[in-house]
N, C-alpha and C positions, 0 to 999 in steps of 0.2 A: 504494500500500500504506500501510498505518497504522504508523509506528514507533514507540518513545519516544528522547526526546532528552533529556538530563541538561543541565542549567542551572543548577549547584552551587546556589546557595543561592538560584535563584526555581524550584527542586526540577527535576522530570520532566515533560515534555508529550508528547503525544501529537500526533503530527505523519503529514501526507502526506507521501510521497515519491515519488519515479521506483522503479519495480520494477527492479533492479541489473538491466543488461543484459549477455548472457554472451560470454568469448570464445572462441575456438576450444578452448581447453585448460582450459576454465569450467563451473563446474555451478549452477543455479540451485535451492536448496531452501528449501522453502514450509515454515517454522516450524510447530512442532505443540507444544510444549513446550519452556520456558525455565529454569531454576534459577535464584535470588537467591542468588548466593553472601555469603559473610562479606566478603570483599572488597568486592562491590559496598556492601554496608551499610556498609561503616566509612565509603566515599567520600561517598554521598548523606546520611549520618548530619553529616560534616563540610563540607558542602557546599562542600568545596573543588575546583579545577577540575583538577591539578596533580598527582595522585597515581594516573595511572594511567588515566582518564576524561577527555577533555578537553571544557571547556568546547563546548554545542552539537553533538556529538558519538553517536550514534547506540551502544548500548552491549545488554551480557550477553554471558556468555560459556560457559554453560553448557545445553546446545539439543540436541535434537533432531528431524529435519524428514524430510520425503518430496522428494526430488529429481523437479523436474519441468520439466527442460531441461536438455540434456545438448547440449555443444562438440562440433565432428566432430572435435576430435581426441585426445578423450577415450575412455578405455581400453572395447570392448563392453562390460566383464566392469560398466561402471556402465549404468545404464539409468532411467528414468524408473520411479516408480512405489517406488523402493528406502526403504526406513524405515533413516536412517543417523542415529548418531552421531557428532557432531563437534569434531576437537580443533581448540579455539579458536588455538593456536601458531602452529599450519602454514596454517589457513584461509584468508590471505590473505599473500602475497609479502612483506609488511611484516613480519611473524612476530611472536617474541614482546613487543618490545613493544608495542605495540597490540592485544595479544589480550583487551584487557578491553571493545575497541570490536569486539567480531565480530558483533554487530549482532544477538544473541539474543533481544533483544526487538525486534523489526522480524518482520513476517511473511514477509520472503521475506531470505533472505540467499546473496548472491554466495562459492563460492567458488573459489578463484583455484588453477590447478594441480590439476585435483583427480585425486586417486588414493586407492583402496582403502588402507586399513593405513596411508595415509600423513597425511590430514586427512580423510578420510571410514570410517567404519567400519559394515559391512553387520548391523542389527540384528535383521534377520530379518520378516517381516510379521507374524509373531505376538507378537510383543512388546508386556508392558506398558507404553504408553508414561511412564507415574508410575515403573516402574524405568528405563526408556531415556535419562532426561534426569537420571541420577544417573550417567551415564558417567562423564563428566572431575568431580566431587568425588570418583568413588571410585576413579578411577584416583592423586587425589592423597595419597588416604588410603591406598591398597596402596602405593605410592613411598614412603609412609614408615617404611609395616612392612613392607617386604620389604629395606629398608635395612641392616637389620642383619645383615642373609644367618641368618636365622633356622634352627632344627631345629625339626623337628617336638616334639622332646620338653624344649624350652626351654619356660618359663614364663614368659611374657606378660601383661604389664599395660599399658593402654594410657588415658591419662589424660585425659579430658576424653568426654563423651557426646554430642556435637555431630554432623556430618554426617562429618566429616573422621574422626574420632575412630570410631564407628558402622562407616563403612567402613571403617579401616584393621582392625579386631577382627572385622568382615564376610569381609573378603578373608581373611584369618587362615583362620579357620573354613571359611572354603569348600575352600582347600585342605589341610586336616585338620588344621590345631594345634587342639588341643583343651583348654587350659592357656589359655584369654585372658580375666583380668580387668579389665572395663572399669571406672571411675574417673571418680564425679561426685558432684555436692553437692546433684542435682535429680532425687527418683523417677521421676520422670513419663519423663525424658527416659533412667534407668536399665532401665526396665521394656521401652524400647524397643532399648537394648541386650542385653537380655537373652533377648527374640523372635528375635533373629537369631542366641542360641546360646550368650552368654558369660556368664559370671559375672560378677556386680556387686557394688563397695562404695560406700555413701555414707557419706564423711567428714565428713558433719555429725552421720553417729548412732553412726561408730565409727573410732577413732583411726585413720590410713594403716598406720603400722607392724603393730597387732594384729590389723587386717582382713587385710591382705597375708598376714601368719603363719598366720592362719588359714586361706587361702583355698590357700594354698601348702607352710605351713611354713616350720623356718627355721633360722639356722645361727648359732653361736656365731663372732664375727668380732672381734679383739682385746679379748673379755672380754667384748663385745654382743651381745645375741644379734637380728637381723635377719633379716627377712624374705629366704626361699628364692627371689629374680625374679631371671631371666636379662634379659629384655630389659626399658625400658619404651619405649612412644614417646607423647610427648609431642603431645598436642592440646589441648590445654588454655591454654597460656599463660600460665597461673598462677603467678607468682613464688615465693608461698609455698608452694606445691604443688612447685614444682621442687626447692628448699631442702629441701623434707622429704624428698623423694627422696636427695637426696645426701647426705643425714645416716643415711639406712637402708639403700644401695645396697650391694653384697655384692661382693668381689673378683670381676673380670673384668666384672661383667655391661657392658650398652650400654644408649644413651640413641640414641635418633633423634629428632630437631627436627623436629617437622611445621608446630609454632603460630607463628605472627608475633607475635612480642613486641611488645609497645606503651614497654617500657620495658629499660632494662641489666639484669641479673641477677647476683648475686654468686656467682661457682663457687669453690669450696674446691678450688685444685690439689696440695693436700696431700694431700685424698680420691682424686682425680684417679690422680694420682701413687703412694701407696702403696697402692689397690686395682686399678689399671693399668684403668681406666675407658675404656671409651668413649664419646664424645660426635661423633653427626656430624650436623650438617642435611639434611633432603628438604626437597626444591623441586620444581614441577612432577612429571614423570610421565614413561615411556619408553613407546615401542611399546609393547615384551614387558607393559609396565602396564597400558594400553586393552588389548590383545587378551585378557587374562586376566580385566580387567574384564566385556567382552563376552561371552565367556564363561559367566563367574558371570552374567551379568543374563538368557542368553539361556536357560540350562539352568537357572535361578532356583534355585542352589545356598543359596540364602539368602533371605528375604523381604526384600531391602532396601527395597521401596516402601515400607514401614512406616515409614522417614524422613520419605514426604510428608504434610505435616499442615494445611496450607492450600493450596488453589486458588483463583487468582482471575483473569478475563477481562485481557486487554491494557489495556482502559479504565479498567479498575481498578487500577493500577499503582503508585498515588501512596498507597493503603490496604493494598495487598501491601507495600511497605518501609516503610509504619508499621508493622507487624503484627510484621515481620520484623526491625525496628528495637528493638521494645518485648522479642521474645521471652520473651514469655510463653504455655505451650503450643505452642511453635514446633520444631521441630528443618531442616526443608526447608521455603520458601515456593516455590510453584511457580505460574510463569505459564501457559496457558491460551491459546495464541494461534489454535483451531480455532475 
């Protein structure tokens, strides 16, 4: 089979392998679609070996394939032939740390234990597979907005227009909030937030505060008058983006962490403190999160493929994380391994 192999800083090759041989309690699935997540970009951008990818190393983590060798003692209910999504965690016995090596760019990938609902998820034969390999990014975008143990009738802003960001304001929407303004500095990438249902501000053509007011309403809060938002979650990563939040944030509301800070962030626990705030991080994703994902992708409660905006062959691997590196016109770069 043809993989890519990461080699930090003399990049990506493309390499032969042995096709992973199965064991009894093993499924062998034949790649059909990979995702470039933000993760892998920061690593190959840095080309260091150290941070999740190791040197020589076989890697992607966001995939969907056709299972086509199935363990005797693997469950009937999997069968050859099945169009599944895959959580990178559970894939392999090794779990989560090394889930960024689950070999999603490789055309055939081994995996270990398999079971339904547990690291293989049934995506049905009619599935688009440009939505099927947005599973695990949107499973990690619902883990963040569903964090907050949201109402339907709270008012949602979700910061950042990215893939992460896109889906958690996706999932939102699919199961009926109807209050979710998405938050970016880039139209291109708003208009696609705005296809799958939400309402958009760009802060470079209007202040956070008086778009938010606008968009919401808003309340007089020790003499300020601020924007009406219950919840926000946070994809973005933006420092000064954060800051402006906690300067305009209204008694009780919540913050969810979805973004990986690249730097410390200064919090005012005064604001904290006398508007009784909440602040909590998502990480990863739960079951109840892929099965709801599946879901949304399989009954296309949303047009999420409208994320995918470039495709490009296995061989061309090394111009997909340029592409996706530069993001420019980008929001999903997707590999192509049929």
């Amino acid at each position: 089979m043809k993989a890519a192999v990461y080699y930090g800083e003399k990049g990506i090759r493309i390499e032969d392998k042995e096709v992973p041989r199965i064991g009894e309690k093993d499924v062998l699935v034949r790649n059909l679609r990979a995702g470039i997540c933000g993760t892998d970009i920061n690593i190959v951008r840095t080309g260091a070996g150290d941070r999740g990818i190791s040197l020589g190393a076989e890697f992607g983590h966001e995939m969907v394939g056709e299972i086509v060798e199935v363990g005797a003692q693997v469950s009937k209910q999997i069968t050859t032939g099945m169009i599944v999504g895959i959580n990178p965690i559970t894939a392999k016995r090794v779990g989560r740390r090394k889930s960024l090596e689950a070999s999603g760019f490789s055309e055939y990938v081994l995996i270990e234990d398999a079971a339904l609902d547990y690291n293989l998820y049934d995506m049905g034969k009619a599935v688009s597979l440009d939505a099927a390999v947005l599973m695990e990014p949107m499973s990690v975008g619902r883990h963040g907005a569903f964090r907050t143990n949201p109402k339907r009738s709270d008012k949602i802003v979700v910061l950042g227009a990215g893939p992460i960001g896109i889906s958690a304001a996706a999932s939102l929407i699919a199961e009926g909030f109807l209050n979710v303004c998405v938050v970016d500095t880039n139209d291109w990438r708003l208009q696609k937030a705005k296809h799958i249902g939400a309402s958009v501000l760009n802060t470079m053509q209007q202040d956070l505060a008086a778009g938010l007011s606008e968009h919401f309403g808003e309340l007089n809060v020790y003499g300020q008058q601020v924007p009406d938002v219950d919840i926000f979650i946070d994809a973005a990563g933006a420092p000064i983006l954060f800051e402006s939040v906690m300067q305009i944030i209204k008694p009780g509301a919540k913050i969810s962490i979805i973004a990986v800070y690249k730097e410390e962030v200064p919090v005012s626990l005064a604001q904290v403190m006398s508007k009784e705030v909440s602040i909590q991080g998502a990480s990863g994703y739960t079951d109840t999160d892929i099965r709801k994902v599946v879901d949304h992708i399989k009954n296309e409660k949303t047009d999420i493929a409208t994320m995918v905006t470039q495709v490009f062959k296995l061989k061309d691997i090394e111009e997909a994380f340029r592409v996706a590196i530069k993001g420019e016109g980008t929001v999903k770069v997707i590999i192509d391994l049929t």
